[in-house]
C-alpha positions in Angstrom: -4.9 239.4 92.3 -7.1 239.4 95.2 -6.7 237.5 97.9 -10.6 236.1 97.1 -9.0 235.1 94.0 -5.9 233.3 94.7 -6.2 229.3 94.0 -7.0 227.6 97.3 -3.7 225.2 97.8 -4.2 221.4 97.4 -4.5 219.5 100.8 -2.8 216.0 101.1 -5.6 213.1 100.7 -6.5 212.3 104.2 -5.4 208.1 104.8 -8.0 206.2 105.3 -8.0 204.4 108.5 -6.6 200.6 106.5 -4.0 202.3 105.2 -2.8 203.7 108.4 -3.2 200.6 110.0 -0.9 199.0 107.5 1.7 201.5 107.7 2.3 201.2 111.0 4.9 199.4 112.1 5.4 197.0 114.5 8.6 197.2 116.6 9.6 193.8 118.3 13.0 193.6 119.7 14.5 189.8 117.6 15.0 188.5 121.1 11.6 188.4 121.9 10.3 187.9 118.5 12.7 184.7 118.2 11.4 183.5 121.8 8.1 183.9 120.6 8.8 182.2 117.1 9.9 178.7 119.2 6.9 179.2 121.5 4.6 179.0 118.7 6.6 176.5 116.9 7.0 174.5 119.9 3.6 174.9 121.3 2.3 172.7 117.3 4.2 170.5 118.4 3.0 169.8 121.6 -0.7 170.4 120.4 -1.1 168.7 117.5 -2.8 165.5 117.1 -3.2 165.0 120.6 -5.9 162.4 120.4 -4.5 160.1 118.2 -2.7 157.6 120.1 -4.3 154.9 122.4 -3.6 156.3 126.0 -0.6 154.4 127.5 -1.7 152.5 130.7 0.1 155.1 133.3 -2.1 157.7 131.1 -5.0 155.9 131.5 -4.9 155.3 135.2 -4.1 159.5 135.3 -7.1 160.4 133.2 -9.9 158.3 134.5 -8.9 159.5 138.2 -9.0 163.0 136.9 -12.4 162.0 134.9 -13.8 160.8 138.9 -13.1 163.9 140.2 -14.6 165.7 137.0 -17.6 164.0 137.5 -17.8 164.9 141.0 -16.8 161.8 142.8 -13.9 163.6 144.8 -10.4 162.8 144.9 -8.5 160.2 147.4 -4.7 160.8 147.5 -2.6 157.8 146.4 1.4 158.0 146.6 1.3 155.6 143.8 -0.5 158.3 141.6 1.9 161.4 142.2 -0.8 163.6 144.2 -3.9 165.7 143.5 -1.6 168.7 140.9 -2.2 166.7 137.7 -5.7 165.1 138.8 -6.8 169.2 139.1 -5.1 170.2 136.6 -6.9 167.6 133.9 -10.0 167.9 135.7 -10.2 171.3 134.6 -8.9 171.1 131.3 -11.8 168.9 130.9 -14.5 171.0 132.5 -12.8 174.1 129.9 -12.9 171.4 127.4 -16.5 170.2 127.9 -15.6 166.9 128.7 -13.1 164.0 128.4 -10.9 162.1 125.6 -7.8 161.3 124.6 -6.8 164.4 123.3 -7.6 166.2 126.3 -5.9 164.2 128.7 -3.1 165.2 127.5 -4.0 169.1 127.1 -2.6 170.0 130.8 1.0 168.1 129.8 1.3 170.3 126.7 0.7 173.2 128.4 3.5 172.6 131.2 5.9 171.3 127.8 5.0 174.6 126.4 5.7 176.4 129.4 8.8 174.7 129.7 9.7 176.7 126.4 9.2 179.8 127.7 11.0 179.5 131.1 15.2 179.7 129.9 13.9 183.5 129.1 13.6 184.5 132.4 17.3 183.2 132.9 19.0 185.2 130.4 20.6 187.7 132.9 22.5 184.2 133.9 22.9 182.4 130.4 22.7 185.5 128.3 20.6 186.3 125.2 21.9 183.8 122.7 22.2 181.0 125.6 18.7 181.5 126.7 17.5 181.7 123.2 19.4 178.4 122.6 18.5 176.6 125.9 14.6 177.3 124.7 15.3 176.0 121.0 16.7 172.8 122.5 13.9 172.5 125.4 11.1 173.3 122.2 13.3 170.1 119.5 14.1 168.0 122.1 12.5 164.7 121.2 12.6 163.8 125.1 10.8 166.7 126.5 8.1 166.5 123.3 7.6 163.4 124.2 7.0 163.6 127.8 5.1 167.5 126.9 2.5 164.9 124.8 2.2 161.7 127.8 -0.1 162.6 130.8 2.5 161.9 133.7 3.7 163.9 136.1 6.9 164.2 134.4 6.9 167.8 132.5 5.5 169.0 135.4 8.6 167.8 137.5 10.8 169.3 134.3 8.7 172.6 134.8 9.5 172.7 138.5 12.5 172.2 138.6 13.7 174.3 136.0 11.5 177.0 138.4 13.5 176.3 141.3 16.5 176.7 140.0 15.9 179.9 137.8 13.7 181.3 141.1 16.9 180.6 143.4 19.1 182.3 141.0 17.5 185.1 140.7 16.9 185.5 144.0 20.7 185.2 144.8 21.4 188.0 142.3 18.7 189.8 143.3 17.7 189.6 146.8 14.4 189.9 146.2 12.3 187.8 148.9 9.5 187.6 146.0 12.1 185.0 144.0 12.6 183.0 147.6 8.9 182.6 147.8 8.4 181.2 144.1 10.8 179.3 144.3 9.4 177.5 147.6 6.3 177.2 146.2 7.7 175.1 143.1 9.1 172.9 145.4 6.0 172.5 146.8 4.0 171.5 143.8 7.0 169.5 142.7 
């Protein structure tokens, strides 16, 4: 037989670009894809239904101080009112918002609750993986810190600090790096 002849051999179908999208696979150690898991899970439940409780009196007082200096009428410091971190930092979630309400008053306090989750992660060198992974399931169930993650105080926000400072000094004595020293004295700061 010639070689003009000879049958031409079959080619594999090319994939089409969904079914090599599908195939691929995703590879996420379980540490951070459990750390991720009470993020998300923890994050609901800091999020959801915000708005649909009266704001306590403390809250009120917080969120129509932040709602002055929203609308442009500046900001006065008052010891009684914890200073200006909380007033900025629901002023802006209600600029990003597009305005104010009960539900995003307590936007900024969620955030710092769900930030709270995240934090024990960056102390596993100390607590390990497990104890890190458990320190964030009970920060993310705790009816306590939900609580306070879902109240416009300055309470997370203390939580959030502190936990800062302490896993910034840490790592800083383990490490030596002047960049943990730094962090850490700006948490203190804030707090």
């Amino acid at each position: 037989m010639s070689k003009m002849a000879e049958p031409l051999p079959l080619e594999e179908p090319q994939a089409g670009l969904l079914s090599r999208a599908v195939s691929v696979r995703l590879r996420l150690p379980w540490e951070l894809a459990a750390f991720a898991s009470l993020v998300i899970i923890g994050a609901g439940f800091r999020f959801w239904d915000l708005g649909s409780r009266a704001l306590h009196h403390d809250e009120s007082l917080h969120g129509f101080y932040a709602w002055e200096l929203f609308r442009g009428n500046g900001y006065v410091h008052d010891p009684m009112m914890h200073g200006p971190f909380q007033f900025l930092g629901t002023a802006l979630t209600f600029v990003l918002a597009g305005g104010a309400s009960d539900y995003t008053v307590r936007i900024f306090p969620a955030l710092f609750g769900t930030i709270l989750i995240v934090l024990p992660f960056f102390f596993r060198h100390r607590l390990g993986s497990l104890g890190a992974l458990f320190a964030a399931g009970l920060i993310a169930f705790s009816p306590t810190l939900l609580y306070f993650s879902r109240f416009a105080r300055n309470d997370i926000y203390i939580a959030v600090f502190t936990l800062g400072i302490g896993i910034s000094l840490w790592r800083y004595l383990d490490d030596r790096k002047p960049l943990f020293l730094y962090l850490g004295a700006a948490l203190l700061a804030l707090s």
